[in-house]
PyMOL Python script that loads the backbone (N, CA, C, O; Angstrom):
from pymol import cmd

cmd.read_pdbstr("""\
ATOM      1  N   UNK A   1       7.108   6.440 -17.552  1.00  0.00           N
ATOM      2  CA  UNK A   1       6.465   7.328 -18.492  1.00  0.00           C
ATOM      3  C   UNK A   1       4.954   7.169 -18.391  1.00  0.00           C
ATOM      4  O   UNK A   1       4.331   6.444 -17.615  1.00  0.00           O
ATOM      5  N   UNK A   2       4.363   8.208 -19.579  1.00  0.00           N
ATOM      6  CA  UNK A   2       3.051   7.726 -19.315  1.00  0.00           C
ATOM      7  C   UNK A   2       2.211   6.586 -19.854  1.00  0.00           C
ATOM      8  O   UNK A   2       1.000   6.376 -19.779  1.00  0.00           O
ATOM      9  N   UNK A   3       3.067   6.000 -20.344  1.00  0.00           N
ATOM     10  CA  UNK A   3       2.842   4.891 -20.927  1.00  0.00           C
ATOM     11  C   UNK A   3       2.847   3.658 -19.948  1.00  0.00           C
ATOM     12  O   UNK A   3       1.927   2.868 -20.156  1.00  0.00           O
ATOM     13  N   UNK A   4       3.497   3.420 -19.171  1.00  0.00           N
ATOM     14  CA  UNK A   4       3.161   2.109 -17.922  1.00  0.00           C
ATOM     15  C   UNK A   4       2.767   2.747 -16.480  1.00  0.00           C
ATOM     16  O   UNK A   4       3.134   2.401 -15.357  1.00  0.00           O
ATOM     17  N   UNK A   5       1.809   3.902 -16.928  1.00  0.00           N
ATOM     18  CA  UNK A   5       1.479   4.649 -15.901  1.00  0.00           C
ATOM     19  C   UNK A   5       0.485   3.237 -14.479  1.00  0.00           C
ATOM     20  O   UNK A   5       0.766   3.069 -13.293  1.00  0.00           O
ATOM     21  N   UNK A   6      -0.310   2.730 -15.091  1.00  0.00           N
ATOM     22  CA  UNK A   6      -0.904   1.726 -14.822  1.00  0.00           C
ATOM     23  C   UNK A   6       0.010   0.679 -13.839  1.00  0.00           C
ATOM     24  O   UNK A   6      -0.183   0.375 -12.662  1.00  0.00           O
ATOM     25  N   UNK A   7       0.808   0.355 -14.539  1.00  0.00           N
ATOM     26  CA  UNK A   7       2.639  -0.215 -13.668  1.00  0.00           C
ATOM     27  C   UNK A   7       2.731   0.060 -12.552  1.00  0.00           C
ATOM     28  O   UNK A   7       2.835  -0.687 -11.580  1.00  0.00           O
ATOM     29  N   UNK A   8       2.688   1.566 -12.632  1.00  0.00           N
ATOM     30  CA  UNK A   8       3.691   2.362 -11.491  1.00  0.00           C
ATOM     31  C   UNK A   8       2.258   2.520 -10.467  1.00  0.00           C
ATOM     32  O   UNK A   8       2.523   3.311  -9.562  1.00  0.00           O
ATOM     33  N   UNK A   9       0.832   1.989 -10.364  1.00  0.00           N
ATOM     34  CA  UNK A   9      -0.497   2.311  -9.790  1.00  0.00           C
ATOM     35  C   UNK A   9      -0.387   0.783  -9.146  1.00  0.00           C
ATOM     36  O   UNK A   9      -0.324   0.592  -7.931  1.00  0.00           O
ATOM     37  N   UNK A  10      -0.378   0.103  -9.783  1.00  0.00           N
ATOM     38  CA  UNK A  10      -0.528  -1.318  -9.414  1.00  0.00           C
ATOM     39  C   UNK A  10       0.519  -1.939  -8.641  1.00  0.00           C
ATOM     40  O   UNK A  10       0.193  -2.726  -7.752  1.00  0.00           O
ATOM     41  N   UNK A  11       2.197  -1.594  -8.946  1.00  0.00           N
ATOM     42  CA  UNK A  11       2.999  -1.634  -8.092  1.00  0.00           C
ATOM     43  C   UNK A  11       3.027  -0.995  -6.591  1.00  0.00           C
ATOM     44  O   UNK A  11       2.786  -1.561  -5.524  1.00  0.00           O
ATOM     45  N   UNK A  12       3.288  -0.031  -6.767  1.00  0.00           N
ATOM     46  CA  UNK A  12       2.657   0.878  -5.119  1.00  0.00           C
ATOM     47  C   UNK A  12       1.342   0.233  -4.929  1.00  0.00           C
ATOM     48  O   UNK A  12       0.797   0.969  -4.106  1.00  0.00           O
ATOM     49  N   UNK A  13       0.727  -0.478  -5.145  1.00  0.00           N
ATOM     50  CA  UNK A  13      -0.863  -0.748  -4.611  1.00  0.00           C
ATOM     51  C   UNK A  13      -0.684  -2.175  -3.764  1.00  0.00           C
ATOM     52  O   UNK A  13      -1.131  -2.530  -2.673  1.00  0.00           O
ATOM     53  N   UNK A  14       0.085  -2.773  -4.651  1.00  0.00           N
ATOM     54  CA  UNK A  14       1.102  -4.314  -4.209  1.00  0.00           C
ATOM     55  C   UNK A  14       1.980  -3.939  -3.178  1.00  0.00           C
ATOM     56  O   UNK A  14       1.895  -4.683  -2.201  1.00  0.00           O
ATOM     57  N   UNK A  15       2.808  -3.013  -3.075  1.00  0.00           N
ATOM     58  CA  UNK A  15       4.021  -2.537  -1.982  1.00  0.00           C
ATOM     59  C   UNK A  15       2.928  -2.120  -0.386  1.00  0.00           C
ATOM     60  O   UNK A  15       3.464  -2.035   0.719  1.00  0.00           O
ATOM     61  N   UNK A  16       2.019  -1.996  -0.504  1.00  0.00           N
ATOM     62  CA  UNK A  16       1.412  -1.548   0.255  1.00  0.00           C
ATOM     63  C   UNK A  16       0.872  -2.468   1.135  1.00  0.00           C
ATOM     64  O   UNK A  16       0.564  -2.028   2.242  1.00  0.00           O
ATOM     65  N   UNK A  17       0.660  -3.780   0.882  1.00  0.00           N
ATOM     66  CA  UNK A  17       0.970  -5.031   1.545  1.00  0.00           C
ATOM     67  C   UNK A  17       2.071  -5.886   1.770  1.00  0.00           C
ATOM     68  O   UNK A  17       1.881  -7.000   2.258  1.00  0.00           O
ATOM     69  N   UNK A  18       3.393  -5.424   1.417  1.00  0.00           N
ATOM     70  CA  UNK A  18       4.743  -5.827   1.995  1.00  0.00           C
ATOM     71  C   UNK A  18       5.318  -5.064   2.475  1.00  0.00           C
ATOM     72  O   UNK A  18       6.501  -5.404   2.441  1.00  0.00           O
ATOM     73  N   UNK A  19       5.112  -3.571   3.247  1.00  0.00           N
ATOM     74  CA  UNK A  19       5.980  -2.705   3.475  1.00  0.00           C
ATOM     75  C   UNK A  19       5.044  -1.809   4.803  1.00  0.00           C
ATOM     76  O   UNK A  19       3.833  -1.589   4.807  1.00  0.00           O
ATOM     77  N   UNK A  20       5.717  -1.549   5.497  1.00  0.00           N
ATOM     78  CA  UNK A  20       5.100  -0.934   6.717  1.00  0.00           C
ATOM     79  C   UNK A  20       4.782   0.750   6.293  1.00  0.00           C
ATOM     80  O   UNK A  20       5.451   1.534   5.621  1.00  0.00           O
ATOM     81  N   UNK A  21       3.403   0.921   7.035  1.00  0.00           N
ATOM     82  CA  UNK A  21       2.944   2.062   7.091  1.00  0.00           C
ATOM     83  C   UNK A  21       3.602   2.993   8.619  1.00  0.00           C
ATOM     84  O   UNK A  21       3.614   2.540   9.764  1.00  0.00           O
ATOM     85  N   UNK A  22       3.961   3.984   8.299  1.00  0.00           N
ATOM     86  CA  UNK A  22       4.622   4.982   9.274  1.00  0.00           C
ATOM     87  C   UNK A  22       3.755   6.076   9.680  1.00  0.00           C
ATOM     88  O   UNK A  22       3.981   7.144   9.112  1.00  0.00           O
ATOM     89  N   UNK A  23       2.977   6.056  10.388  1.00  0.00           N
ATOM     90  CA  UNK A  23       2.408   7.280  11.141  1.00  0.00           C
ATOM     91  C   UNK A  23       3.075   8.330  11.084  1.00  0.00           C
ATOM     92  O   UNK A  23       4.155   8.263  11.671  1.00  0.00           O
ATOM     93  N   UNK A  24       2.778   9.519  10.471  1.00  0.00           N
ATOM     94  CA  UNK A  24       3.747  10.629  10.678  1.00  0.00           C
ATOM     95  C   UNK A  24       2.533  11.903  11.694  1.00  0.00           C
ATOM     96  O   UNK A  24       1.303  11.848  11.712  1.00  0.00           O
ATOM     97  N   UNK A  25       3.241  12.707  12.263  1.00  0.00           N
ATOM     98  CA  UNK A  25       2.315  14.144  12.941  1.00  0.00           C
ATOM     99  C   UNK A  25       1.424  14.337  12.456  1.00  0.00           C
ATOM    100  O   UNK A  25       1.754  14.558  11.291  1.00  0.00           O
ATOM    101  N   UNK A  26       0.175  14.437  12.556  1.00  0.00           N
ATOM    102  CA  UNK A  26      -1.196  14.734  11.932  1.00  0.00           C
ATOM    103  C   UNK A  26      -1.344  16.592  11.615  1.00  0.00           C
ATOM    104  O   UNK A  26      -0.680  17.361  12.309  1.00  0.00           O
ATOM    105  N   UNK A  27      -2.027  16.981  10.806  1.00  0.00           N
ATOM    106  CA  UNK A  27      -2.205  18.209  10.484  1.00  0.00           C
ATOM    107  C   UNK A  27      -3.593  18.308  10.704  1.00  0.00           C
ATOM    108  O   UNK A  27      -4.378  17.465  11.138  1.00  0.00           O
ATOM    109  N   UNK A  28      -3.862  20.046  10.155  1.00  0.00           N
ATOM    110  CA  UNK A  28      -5.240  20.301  10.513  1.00  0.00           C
ATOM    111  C   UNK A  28      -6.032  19.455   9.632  1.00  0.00           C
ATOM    112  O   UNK A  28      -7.120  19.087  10.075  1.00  0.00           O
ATOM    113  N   UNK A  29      -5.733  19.128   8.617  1.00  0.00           N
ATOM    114  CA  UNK A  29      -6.428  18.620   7.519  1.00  0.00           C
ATOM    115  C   UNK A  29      -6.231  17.161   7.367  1.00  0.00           C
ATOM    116  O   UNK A  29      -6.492  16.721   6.247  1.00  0.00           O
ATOM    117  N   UNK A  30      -5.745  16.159   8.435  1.00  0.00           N
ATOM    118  CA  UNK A  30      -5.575  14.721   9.027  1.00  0.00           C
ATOM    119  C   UNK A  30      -4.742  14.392   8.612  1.00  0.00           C
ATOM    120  O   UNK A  30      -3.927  14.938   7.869  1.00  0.00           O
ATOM    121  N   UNK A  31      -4.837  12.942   9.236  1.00  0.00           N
ATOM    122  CA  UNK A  31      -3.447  12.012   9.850  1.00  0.00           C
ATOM    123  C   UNK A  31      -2.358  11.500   8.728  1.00  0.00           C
ATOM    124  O   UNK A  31      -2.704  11.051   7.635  1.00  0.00           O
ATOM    125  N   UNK A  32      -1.455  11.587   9.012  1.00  0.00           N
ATOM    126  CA  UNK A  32      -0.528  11.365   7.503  1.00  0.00           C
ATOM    127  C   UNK A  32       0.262  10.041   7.673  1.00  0.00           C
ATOM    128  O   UNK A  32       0.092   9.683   8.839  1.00  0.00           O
ATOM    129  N   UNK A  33       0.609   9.656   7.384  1.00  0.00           N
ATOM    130  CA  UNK A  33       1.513   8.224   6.922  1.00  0.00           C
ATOM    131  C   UNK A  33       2.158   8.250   5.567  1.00  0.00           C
ATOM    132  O   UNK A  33       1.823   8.773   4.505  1.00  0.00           O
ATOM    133  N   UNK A  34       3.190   7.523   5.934  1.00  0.00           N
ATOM    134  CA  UNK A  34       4.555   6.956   5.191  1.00  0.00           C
ATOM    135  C   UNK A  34       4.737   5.779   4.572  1.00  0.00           C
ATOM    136  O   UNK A  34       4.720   4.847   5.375  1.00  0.00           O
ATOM    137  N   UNK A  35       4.909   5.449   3.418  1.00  0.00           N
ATOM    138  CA  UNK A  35       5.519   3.983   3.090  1.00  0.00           C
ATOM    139  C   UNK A  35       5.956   4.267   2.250  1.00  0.00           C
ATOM    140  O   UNK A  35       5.574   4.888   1.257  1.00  0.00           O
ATOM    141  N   UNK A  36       7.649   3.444   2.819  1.00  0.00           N
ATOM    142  CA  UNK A  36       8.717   3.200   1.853  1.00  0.00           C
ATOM    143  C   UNK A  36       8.519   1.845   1.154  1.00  0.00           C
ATOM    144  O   UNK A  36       7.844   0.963   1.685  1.00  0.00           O
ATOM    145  N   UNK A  37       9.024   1.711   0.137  1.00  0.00           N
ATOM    146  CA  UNK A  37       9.022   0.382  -0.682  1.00  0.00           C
ATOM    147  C   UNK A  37       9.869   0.230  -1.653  1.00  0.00           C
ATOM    148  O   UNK A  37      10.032   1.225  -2.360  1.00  0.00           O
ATOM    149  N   UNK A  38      10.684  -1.057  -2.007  1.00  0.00           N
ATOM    150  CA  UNK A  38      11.536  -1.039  -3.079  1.00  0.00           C
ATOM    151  C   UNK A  38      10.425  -1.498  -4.463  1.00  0.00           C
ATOM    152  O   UNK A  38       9.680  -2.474  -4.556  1.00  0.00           O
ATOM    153  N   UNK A  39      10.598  -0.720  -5.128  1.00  0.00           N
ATOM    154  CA  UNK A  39       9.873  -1.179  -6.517  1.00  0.00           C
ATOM    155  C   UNK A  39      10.580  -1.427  -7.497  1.00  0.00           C
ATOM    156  O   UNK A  39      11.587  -0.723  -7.574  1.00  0.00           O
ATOM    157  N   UNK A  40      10.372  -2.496  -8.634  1.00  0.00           N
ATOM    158  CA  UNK A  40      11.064  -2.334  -9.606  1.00  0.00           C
ATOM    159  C   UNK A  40      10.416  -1.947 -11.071  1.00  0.00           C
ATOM    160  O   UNK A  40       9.250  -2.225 -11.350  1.00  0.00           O
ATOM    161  N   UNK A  41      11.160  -1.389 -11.816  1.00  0.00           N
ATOM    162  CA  UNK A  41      10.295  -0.884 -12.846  1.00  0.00           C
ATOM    163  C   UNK A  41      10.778  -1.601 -14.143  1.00  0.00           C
ATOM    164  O   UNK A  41      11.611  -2.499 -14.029  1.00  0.00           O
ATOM    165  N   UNK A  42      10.250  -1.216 -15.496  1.00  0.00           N
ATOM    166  CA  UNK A  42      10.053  -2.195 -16.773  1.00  0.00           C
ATOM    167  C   UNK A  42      11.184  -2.207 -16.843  1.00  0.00           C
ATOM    168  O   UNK A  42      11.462  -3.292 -17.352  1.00  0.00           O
ATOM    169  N   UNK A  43      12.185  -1.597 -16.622  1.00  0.00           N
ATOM    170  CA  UNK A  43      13.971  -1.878 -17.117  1.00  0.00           C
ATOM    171  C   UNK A  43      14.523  -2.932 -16.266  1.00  0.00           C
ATOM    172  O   UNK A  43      15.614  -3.470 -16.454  1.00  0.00           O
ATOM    173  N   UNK A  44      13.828  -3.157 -15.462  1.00  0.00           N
ATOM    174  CA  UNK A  44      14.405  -4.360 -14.245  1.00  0.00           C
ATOM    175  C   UNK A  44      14.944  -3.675 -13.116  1.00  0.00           C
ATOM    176  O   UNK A  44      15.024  -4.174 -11.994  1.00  0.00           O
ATOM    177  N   UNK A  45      15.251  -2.714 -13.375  1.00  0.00           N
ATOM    178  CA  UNK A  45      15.955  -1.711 -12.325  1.00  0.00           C
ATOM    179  C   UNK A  45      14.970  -1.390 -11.236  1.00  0.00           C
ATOM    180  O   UNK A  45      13.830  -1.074 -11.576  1.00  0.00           O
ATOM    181  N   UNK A  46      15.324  -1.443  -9.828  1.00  0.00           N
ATOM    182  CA  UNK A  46      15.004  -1.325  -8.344  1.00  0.00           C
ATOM    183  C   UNK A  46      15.111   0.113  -7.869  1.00  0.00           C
ATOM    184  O   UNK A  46      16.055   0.895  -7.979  1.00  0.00           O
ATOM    185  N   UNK A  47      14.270   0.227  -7.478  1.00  0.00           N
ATOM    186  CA  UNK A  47      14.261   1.561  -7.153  1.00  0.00           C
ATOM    187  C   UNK A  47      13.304   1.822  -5.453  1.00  0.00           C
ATOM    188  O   UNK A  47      12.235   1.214  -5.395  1.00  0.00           O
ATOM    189  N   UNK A  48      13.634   2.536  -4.392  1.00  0.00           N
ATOM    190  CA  UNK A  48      13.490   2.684  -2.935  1.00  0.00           C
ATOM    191  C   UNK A  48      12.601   4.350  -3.519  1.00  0.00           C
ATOM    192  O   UNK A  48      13.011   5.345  -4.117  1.00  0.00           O
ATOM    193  N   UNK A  49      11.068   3.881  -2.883  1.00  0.00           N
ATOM    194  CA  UNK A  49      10.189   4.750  -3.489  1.00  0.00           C
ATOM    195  C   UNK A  49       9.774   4.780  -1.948  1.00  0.00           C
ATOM    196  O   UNK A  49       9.658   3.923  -1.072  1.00  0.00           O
ATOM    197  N   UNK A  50       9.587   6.315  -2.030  1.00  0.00           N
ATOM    198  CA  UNK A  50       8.343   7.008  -0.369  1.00  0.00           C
ATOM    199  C   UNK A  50       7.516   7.170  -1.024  1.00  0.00           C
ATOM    200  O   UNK A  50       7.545   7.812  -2.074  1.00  0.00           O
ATOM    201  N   UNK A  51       6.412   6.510  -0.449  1.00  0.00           N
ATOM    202  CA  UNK A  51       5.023   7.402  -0.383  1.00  0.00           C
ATOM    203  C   UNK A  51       4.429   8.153   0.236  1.00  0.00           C
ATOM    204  O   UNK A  51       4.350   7.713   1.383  1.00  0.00           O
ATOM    205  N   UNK A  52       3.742   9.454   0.099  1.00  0.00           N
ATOM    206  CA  UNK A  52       2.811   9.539   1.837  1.00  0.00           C
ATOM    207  C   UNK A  52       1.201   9.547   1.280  1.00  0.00           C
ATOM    208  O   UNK A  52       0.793   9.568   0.119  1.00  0.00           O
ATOM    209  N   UNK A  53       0.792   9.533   1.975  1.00  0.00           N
ATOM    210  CA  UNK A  53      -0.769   9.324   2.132  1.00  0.00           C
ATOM    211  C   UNK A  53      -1.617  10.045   3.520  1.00  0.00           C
ATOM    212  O   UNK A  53      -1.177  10.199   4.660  1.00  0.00           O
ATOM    213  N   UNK A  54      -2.379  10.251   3.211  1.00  0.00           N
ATOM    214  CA  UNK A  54      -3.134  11.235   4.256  1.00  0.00           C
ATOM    215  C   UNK A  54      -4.686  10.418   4.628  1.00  0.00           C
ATOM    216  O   UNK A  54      -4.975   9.446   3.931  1.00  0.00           O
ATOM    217  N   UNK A  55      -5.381  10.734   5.431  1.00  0.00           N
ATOM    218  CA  UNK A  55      -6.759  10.325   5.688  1.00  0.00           C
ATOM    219  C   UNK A  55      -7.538  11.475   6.388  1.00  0.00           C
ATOM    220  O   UNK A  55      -7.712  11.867   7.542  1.00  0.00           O
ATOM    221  N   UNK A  56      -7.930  11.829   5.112  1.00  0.00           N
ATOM    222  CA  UNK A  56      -8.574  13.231   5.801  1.00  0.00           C
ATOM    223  C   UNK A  56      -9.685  13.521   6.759  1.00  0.00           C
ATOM    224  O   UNK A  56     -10.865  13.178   6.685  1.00  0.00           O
ATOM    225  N   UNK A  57      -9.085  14.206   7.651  1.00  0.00           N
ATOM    226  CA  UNK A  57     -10.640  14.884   8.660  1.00  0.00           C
ATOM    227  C   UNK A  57     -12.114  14.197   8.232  1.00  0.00           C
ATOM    228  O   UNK A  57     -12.363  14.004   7.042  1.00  0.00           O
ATOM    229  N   UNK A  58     -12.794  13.947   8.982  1.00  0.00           N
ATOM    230  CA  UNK A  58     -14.291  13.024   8.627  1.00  0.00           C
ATOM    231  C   UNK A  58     -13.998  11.991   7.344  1.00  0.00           C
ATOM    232  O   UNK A  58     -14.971  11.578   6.714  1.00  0.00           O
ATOM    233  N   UNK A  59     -12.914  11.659   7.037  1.00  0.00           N
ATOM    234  CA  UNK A  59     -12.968  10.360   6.473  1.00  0.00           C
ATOM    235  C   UNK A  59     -12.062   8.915   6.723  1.00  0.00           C
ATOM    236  O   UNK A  59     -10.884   8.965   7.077  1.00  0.00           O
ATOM    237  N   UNK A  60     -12.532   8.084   6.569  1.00  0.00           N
ATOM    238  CA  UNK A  60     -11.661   7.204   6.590  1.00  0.00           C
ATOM    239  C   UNK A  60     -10.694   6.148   5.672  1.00  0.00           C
ATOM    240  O   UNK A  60     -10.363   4.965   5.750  1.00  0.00           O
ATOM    241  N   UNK A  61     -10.473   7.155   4.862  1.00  0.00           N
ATOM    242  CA  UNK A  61     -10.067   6.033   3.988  1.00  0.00           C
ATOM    243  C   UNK A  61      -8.427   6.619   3.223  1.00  0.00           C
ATOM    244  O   UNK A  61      -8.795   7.331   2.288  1.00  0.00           O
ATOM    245  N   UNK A  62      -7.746   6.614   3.232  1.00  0.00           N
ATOM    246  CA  UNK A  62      -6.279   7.013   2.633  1.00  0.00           C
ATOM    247  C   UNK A  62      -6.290   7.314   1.542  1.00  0.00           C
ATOM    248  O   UNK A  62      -7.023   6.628   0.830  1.00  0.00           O
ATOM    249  N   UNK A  63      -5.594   8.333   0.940  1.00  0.00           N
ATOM    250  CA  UNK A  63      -5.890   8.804  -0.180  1.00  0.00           C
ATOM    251  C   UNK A  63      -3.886   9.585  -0.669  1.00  0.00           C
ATOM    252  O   UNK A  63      -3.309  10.627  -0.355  1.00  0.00           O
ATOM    253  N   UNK A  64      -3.591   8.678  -1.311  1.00  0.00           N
ATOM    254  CA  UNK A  64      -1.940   9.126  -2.168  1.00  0.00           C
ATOM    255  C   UNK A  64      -1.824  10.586  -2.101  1.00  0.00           C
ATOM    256  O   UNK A  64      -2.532  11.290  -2.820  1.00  0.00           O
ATOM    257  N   UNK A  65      -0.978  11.081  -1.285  1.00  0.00           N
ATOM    258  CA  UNK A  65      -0.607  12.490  -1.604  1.00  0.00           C
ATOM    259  C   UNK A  65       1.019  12.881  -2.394  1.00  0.00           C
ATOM    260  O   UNK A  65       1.382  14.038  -2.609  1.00  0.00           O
ATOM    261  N   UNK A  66       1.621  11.973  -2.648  1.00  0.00           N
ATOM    262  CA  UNK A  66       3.275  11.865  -3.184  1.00  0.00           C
ATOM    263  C   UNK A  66       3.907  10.876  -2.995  1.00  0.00           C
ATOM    264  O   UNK A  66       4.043  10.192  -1.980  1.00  0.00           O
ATOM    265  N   UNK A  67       4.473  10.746  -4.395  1.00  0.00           N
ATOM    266  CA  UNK A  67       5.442   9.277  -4.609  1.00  0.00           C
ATOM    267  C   UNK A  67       6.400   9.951  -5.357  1.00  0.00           C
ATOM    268  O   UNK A  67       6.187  10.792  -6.230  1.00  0.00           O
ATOM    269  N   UNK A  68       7.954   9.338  -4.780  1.00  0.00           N
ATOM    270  CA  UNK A  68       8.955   9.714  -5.029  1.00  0.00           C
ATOM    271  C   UNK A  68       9.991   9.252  -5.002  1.00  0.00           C
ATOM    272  O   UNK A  68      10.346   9.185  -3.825  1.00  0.00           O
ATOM    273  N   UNK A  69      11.169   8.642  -6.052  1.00  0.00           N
ATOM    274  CA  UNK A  69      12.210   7.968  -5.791  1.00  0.00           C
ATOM    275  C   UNK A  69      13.125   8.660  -4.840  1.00  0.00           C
ATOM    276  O   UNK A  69      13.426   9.852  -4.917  1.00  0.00           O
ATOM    277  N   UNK A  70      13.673   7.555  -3.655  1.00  0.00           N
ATOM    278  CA  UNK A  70      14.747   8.426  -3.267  1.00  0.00           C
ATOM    279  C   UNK A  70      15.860   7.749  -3.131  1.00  0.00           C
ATOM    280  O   UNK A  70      15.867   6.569  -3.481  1.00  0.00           O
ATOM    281  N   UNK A  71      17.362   8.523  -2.445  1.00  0.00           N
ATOM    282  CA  UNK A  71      18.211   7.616  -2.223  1.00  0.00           C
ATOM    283  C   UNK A  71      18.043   7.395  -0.715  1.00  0.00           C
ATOM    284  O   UNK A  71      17.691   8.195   0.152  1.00  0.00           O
ATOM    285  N   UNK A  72      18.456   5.835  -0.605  1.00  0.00           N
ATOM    286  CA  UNK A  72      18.356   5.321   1.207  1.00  0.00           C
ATOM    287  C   UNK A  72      19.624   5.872   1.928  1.00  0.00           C
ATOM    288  O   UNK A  72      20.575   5.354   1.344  1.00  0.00           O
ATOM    289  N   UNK A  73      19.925   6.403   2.583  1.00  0.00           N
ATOM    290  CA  UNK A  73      20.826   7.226   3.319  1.00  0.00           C
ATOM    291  C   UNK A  73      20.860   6.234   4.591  1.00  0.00           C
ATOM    292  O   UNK A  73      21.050   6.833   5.649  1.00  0.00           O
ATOM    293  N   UNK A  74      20.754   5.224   4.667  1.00  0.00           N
ATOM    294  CA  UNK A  74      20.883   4.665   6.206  1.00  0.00           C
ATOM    295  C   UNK A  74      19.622   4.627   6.340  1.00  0.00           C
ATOM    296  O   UNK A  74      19.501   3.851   7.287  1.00  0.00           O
ATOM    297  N   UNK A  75      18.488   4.969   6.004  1.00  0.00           N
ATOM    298  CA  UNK A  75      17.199   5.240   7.109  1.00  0.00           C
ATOM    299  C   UNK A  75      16.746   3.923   7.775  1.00  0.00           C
ATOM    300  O   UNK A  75      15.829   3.930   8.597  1.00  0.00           O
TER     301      UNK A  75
END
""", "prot")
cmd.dss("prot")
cmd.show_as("cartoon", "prot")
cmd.util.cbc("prot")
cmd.orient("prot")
């Protein structure tokens, strides 16, 4: 909720040093990447979250474009 919004910023910020970044096809508007991560949230409950992130054209620095629980299908 929006209440442990802060939680859910600081967790993905932490996952982002235990979990591999995935290069995905670059667009006109730059290079995109992937990271999956298991997070857990205030209920204790685990949850397998994608991120992607982009680094846009003349910059260098990554910037969150979508976070999303999903289910792991094998991947």
């Amino acid at each position: 909720t929006i209440d442990n919004e802060s939680d859910l910023i600081a967790a993905i910020r932490s996952g982002l040093f235990k979990w591999k970044a995935i290069e995905q096809s670059a667009t006109q508007y730059g290079r995109r990447f992937e990271v999956k991560m298991l997070l857990r949230g205030p209920n204790g409950k685990q949850a397998a979250v994608k991120t992607a992130w982009q680094i846009d054209c003349g910059t260098e620095i990554p910037r969150l474009v979508s976070a999303y629980v999903y289910k792991d299908k094998g991947e």
